[in-house]
C-alpha positions in Angstrom: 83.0 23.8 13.0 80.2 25.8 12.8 82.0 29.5 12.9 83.7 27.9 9.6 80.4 27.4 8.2 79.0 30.6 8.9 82.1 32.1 7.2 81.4 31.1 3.6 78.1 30.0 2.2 77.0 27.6 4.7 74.3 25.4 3.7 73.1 28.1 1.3 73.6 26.4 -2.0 71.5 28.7 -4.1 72.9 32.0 -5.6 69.3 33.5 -6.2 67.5 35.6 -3.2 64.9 33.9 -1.4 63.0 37.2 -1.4 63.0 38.6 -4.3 64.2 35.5 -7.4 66.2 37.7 -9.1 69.2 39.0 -7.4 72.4 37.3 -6.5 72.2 36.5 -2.4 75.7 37.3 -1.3 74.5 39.4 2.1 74.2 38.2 5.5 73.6 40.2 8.3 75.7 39.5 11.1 72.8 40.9 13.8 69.8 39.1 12.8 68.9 35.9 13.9 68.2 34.9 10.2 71.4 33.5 8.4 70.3 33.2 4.9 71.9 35.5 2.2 69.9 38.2 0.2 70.6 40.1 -2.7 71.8 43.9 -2.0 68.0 45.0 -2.7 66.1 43.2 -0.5 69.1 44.0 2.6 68.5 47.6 2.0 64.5 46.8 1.9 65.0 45.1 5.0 67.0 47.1 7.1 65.7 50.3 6.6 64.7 50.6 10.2 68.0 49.0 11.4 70.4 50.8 9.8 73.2 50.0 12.3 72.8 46.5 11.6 76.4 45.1 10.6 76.7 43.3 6.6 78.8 40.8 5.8 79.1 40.3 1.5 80.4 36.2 0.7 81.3 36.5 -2.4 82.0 32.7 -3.1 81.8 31.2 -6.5 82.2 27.9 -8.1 84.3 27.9 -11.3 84.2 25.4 -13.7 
């Protein structure tokens, strides 16, 4: 149950970046031990010293 979790949103149920406010979090990186999504600017910012470091984008939207 808890790889399905990890595979969309999980229990991240805000679109905005913790980080930064502004951007839409739809990154997760798939080697750190943090699983909260980030905005495409603050990954970058973040992994600048681990480059190698493997992205996943979730790209999960509600419709109305």
């Amino acid at each position: 149950m808890e790889m399905l979790r990890l595979e969309g949103r999980g229990e991240f149920t805000n679109e905005g970046c913790p980080l930064c406010g502004h951007g839409r979090a739809e990154f997760r990186c798939l080697d750190c031990e943090d699983l909260q999504l980030f905005c495409l600017g603050c990954t970058v910012k973040n992994h600048q010293r681990n480059p190698l470091h493997r992205l996943k984008v979730s790209h999960w939207y509600e419709t109305v």
